[in-house]
Structures are given as C-alpha cells and as structure tokens.
TIDOBA-808903 format. One record per residue (C-alpha): x, y, z; residue in one letter. Coordinates in pm, whole numbers. Example, Ala and Ser with C-alpha at 12.3 -4.5 7.8 and 13.67 -1.06 7.14 Angstrom:
residues 2
+--------+--------+--------+------+
:     px :     py :     pz : type :
+--------+--------+--------+------+
:   1230 :   -450 :    780 :    A :
:   1367 :   -106 :    714 :    S :
+--------+--------+--------+------+
//
This chain:
residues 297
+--------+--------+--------+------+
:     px :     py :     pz : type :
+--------+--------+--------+------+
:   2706 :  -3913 :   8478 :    X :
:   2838 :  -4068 :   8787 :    X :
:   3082 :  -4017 :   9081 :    X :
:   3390 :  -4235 :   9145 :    X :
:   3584 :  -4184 :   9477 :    X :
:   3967 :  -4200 :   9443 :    X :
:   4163 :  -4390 :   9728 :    X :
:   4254 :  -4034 :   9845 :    X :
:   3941 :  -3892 :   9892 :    X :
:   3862 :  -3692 :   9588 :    X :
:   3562 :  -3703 :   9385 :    X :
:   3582 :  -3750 :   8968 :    X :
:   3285 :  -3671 :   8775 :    X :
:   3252 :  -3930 :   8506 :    X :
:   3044 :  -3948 :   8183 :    X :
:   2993 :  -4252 :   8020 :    X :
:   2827 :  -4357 :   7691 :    X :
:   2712 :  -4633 :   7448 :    X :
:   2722 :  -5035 :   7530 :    X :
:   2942 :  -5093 :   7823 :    X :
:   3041 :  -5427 :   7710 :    X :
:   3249 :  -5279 :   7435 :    X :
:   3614 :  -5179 :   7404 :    X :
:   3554 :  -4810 :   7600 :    X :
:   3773 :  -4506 :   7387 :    X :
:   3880 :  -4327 :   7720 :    X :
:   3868 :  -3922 :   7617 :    X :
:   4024 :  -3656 :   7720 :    X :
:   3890 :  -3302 :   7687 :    X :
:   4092 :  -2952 :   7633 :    X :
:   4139 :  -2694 :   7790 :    X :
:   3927 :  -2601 :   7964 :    X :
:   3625 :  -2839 :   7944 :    X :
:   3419 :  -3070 :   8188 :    X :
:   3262 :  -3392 :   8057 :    X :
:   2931 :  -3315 :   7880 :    X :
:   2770 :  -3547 :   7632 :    X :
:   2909 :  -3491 :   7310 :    X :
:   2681 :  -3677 :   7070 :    X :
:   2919 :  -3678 :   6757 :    X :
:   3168 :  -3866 :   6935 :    X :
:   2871 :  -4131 :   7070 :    X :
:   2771 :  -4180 :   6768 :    X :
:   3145 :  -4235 :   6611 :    X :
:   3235 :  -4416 :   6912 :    X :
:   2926 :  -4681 :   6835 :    X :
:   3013 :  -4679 :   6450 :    X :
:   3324 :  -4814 :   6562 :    X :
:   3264 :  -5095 :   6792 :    X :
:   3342 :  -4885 :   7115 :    X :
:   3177 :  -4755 :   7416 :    X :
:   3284 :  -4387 :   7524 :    X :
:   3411 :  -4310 :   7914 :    X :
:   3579 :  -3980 :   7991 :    X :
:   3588 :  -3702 :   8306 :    X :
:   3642 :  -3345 :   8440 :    X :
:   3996 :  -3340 :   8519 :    X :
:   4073 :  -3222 :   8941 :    X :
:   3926 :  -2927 :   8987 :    X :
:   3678 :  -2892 :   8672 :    X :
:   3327 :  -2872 :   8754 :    X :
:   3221 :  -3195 :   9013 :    X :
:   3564 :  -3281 :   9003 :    X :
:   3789 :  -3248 :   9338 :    X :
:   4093 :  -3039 :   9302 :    X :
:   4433 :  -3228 :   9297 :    X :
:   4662 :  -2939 :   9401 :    X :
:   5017 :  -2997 :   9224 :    X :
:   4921 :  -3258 :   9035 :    X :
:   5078 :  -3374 :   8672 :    X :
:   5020 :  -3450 :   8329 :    X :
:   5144 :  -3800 :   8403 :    X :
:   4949 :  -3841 :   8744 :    X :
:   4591 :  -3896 :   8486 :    X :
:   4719 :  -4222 :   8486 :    X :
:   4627 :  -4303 :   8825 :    X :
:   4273 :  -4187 :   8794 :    X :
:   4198 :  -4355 :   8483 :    X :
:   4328 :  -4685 :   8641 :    X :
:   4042 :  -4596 :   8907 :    X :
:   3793 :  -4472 :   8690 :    X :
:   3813 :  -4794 :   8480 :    X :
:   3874 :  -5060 :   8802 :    X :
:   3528 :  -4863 :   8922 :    X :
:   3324 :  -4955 :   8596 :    X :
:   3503 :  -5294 :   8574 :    X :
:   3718 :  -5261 :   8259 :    X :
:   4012 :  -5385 :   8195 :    X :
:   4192 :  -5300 :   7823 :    X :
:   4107 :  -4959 :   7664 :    X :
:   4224 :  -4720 :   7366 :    X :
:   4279 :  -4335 :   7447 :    X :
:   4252 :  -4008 :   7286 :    X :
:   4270 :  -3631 :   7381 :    X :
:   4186 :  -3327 :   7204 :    X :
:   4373 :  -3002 :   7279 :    X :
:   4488 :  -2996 :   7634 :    X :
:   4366 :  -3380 :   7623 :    X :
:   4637 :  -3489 :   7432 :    X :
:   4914 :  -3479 :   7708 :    X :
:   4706 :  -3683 :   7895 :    X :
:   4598 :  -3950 :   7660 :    X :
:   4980 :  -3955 :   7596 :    X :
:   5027 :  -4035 :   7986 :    X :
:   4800 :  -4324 :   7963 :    X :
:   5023 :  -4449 :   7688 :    X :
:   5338 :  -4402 :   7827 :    X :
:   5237 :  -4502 :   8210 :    X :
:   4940 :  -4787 :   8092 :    X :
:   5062 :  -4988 :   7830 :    X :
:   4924 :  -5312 :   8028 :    X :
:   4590 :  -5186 :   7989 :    X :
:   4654 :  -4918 :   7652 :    X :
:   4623 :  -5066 :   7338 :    X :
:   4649 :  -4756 :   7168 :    X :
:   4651 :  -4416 :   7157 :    X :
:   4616 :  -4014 :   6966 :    X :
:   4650 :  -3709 :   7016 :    X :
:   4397 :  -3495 :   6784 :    X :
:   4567 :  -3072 :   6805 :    X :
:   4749 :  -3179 :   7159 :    X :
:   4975 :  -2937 :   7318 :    X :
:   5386 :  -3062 :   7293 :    X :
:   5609 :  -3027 :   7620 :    X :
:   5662 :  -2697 :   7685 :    X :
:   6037 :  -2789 :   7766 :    X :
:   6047 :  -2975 :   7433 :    X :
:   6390 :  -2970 :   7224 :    X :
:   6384 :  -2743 :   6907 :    X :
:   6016 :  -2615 :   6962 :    X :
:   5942 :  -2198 :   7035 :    X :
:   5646 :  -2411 :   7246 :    X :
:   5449 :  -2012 :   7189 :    X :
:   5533 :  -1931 :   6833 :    X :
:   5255 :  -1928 :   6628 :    X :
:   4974 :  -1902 :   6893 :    X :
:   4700 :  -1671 :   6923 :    X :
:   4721 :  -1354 :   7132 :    X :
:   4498 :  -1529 :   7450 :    X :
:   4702 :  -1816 :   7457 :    X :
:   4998 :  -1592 :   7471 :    X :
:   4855 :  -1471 :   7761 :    X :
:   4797 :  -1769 :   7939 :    X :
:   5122 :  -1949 :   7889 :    X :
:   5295 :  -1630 :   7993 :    X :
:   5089 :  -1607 :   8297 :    X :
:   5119 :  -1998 :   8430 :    X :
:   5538 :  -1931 :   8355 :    X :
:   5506 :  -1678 :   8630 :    X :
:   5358 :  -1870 :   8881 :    X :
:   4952 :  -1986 :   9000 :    X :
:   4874 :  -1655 :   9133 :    X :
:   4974 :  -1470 :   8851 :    X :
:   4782 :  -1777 :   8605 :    X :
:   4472 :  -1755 :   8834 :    X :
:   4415 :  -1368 :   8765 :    X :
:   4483 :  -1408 :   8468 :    X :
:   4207 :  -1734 :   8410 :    X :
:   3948 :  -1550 :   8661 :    X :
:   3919 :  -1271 :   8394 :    X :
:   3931 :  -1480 :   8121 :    X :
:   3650 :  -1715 :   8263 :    X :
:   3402 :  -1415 :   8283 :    X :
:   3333 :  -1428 :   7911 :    X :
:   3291 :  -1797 :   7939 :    X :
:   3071 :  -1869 :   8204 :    X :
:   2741 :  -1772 :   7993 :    X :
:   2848 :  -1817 :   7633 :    X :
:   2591 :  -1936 :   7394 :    X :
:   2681 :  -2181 :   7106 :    X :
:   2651 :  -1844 :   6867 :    X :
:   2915 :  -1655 :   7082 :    X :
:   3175 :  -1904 :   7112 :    X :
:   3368 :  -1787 :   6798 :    X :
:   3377 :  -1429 :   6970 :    X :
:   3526 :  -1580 :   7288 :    X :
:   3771 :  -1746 :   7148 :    X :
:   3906 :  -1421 :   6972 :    X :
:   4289 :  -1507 :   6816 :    X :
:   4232 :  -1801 :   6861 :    X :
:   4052 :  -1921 :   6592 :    X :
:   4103 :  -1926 :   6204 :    X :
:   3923 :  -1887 :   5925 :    X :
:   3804 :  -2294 :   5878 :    X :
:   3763 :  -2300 :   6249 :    X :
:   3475 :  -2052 :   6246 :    X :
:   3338 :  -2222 :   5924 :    X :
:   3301 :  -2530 :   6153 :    X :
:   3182 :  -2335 :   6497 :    X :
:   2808 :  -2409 :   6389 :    X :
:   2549 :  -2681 :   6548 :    X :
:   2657 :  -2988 :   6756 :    X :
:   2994 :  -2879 :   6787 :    X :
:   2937 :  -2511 :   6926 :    X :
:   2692 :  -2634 :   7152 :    X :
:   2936 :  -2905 :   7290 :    X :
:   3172 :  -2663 :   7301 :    X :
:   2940 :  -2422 :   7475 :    X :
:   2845 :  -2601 :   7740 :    X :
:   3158 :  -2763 :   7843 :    X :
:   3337 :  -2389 :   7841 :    X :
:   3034 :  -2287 :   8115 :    X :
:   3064 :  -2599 :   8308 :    X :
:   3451 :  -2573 :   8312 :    X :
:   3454 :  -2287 :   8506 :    X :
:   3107 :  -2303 :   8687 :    X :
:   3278 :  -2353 :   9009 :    X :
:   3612 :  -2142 :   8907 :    X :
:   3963 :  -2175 :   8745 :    X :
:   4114 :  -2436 :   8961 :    X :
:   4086 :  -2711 :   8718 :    X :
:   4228 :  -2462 :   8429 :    X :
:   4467 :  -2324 :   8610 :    X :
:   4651 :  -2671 :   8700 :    X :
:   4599 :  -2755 :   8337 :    X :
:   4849 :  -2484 :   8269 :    X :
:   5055 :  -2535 :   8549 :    X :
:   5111 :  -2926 :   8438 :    X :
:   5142 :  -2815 :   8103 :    X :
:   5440 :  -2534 :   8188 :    X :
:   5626 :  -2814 :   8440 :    X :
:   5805 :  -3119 :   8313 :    X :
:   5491 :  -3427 :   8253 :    X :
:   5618 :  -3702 :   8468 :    X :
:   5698 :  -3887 :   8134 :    X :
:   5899 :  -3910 :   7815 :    X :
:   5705 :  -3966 :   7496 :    X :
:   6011 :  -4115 :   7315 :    X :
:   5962 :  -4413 :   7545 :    X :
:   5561 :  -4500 :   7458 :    X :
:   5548 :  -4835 :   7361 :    X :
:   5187 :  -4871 :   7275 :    X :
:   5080 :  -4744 :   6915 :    X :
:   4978 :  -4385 :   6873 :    X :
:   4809 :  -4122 :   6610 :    X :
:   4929 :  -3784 :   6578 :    X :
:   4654 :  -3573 :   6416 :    X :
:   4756 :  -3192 :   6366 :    X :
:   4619 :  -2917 :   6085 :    X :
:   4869 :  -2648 :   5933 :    X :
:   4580 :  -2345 :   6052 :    X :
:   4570 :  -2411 :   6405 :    X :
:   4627 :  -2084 :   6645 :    X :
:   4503 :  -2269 :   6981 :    X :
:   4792 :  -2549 :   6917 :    X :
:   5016 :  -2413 :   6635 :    X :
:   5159 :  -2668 :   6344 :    X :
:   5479 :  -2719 :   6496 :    X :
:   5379 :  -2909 :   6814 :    X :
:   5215 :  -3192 :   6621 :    X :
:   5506 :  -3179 :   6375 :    X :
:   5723 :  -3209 :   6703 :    X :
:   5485 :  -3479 :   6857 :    X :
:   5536 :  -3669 :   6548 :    X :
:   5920 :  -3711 :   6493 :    X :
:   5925 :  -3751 :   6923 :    X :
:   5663 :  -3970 :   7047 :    X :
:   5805 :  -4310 :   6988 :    X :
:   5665 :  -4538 :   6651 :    X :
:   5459 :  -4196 :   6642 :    X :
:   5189 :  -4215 :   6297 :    X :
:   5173 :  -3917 :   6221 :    X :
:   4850 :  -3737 :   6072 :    X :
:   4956 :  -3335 :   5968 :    X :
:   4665 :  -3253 :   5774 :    X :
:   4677 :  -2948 :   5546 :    X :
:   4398 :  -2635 :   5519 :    X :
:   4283 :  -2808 :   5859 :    X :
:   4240 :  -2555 :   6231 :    X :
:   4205 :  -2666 :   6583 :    X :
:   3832 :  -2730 :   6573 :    X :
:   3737 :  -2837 :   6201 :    X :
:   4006 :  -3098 :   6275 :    X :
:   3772 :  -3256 :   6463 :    X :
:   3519 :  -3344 :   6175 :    X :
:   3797 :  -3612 :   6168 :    X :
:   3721 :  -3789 :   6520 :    X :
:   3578 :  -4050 :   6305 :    X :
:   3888 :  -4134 :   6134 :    X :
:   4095 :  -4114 :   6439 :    X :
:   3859 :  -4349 :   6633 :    X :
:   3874 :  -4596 :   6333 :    X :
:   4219 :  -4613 :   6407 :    X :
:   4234 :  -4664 :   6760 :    X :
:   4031 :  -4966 :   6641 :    X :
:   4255 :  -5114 :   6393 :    X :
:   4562 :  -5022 :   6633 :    X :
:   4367 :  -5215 :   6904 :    X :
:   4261 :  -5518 :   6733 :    X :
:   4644 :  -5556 :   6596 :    X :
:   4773 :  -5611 :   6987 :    X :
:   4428 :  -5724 :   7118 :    X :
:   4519 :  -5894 :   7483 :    X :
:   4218 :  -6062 :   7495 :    X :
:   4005 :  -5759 :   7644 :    X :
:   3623 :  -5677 :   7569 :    X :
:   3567 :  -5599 :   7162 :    X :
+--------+--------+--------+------+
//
C-alpha cells in the first residue's frame, strides 16, 4: 500500500502487486470495496506476464472524497496514479461497480489503454432498451431507488446497510448479501474469495458511505462518456444467474460498447464468474500484445 497525492489535494490509497517492470492490469473493484490484496488475482496477474495496481475509489477507506465526481472522472486519477509509479501503457478491468470505470479508462485513455473488460459491470442507467433494475435483487432495488432520489435519501439508506458490513466474517458474507446472491454464487462464497470479499466490504465502509454513496450517485447520472465510441479493444464477461448485475446489462454492454467481445456465460452468477479472472486477464494480454505501443511487457 501507498499514498499518491492528486494535483488537487486529495489522497488515493493505492495497492500494488507483483514485478513492477511488467505490463500493470489496472483493477477496479465493486461496489463497495477498498483495495485489499486479493491473492487470486496476484497470482493470475503473474501467470500472465502482468503486474497488478488498483485503489479505493474517493471516499473509500484512505481515499479522499471527490464530492460530485463521475464515472468518467477515474480517468484522471489513474493517469496520476500511473505518472506516480512511472508507467506508461496499461490494460484495465473492473468487476461489478468496476466495470464503468475500467470502461472510462477505455473510452478517455486510449493513448495509454491497450485494452480493456468488464467482468458483471453495471450498464448506464440511462441506457436505450434496458429496465437498468429488472432482474435485480431486493437490496439493490433499494439502493438504486434510493440514489434516484437524491444523496440524502442514498446515504440513509447506505448508513443502514453498512451496519451489517462493517464486521462481517468470510462465513457471513453470503447472509449479507441476502437477494443478492444465487444459488452458484454461494457455492463459490468459500475460502480466498469470501475472505477478499470480507475484508474489502469492512474496509469500504470503515470510515462511512461516502465512497458508496458517490458510486451510486455516478452510476444513476449520465458517465461523462459514450461506450459506442471506445476505440481500444474490450471483453464483456456476464453470467445468465447474476442478481447483483442482472443478464441484460452485459447483453446490453455487448451489442453497445464499440468492437465489444462479448463473453455471456451460461449457469454462471456475479461472484463464481470470477473463477474466470484468469481467462479474462489472458485476454487483456493477447488484446495488448496485438496493439503493443512499445510499453513495458
């Protein structure tokens, strides 16, 4: 972990991993989540050739708040992150809420983007010929309904919601997550991946909802970009049992996101999806490699 200043005055908490030398895959966590190690994606990350660098978005954890900020305006801090720990060229995913952001970096960094994917990510919420709520569980519901009718409302709502996460336990997460998860999902809550989950859930709101709560806001309010104009390659990864992120925003993602390839994986959830990271990161590599600019490998 380290600390990178921003030129206007906020602090980003940033986790790095693996051999810094290497072509870094820049992540982007859900919501909500901090950056905490996540050894299966180290490990996938090294398979692969690549170093890992990601951060709490504003207002998660050690991370500043950004007040008003955007899907699109990620761009700006990854430009800093990266200038800070002297890279230059970089690939890009996002899990979850993650995935509007890696598609930022896309749209708004394809000098320094070779590629891109979103793995589960959220659609626009003022998308063409997508009910952006149908098919999500009950909590999420909630939530969406809350951050339509404004940040107080959304923070009330998040403040409650954030009691049952503050403590959890890698054996509780399931519970927590309530509607939310299917069948296959809680088949593949169990070791490293409940733990990660479990601690980034406590560290996310261990000093309150802002960082959650601007995550819906930016997620309710147009992104800053259009996805039909990406120009760097990307991966759409999306399974048919998901209740966090239901089927039809990946299907959306898909036939949207310019030269989109899509990945809509069958008998798949939001979380056992990401038994697939490995796959998805092999493809950032390939992507990469086919419009190398000369950048670290």
């Amino acid at each position: 972990m380290q600390q990178v200043r921003t030129p206007d005055g906020r602090t980003l908490e940033v986790w790095t991993a693996g051999d810094p030398g290497r072509l870094p895959v820049v992540y982007h966590s859900g919501t909500p989540s901090a950056a905490v190690p996540w050894p299966q994606l180290d490990r996938t990350a090294a398979a692969a050739g690549m170093s890992v660098v990601s951060w709490s978005r504003p207002g998660y954890a050690g991370s500043s708040e950004q007040p008003g900020r955007r899907v699109a305006d990620v761009a700006a801090d990854t430009e800093v992150v990266l200038d800070q720990l002297g890279v230059g060229e970089f690939v890009t995913f996002g899990w979850s809420g993650g995935g509007p952001h890696a598609l930022a970096c896309a749209a708004l960094l394809p000098h320094r983007c070779r590629a891109a994917a979103t793995l589960a990510g959220v659609a626009p919420y003022d998308a063409t010929d997508l009910d952006f709520l149908a098919g999500m569980g009950a909590e999420n519901e909630v939530e969406f309904q809350a951050a339509l009718a404004g940040r107080r409302q959304v923070e009330r709502v998040l403040t409650d919601m954030a009691a049952g996460l503050a403590e959890v336990t890698p054996d509780q997460v399931a519970e927590a997550l309530g509607d939310l998860v299917t069948p296959v999902d809680k088949r593949a809550l169990t070791g490293e991946l409940a733990d990660y989950l479990a601690r980034g859930f406590r560290a996310s709101v261990s000093t309150g909802v802002a960082g959650w709560r601007d995550d819906d806001l930016a997620f309710t309010a147009p992104w800053g970009f259009d996805v039909s104009e990406v120009t760097v390659p990307v991966a759409v990864w999306q399974g048919d049992e998901d209740r966090m992120v239901p089927y039809a925003h990946g299907q959306w993602l898909a036939g949207h996101v310019a030269g989109a390839e899509p990945h809509l994986v069958g008998g798949q959830g939001h979380l056992s999806l990401v038994q697939r990271v490995g796959d998805v990161l092999d493809g950032l590599r390939r992507s990469a490699d086919g419009r190398s600019g000369g950048g670290p490998s």
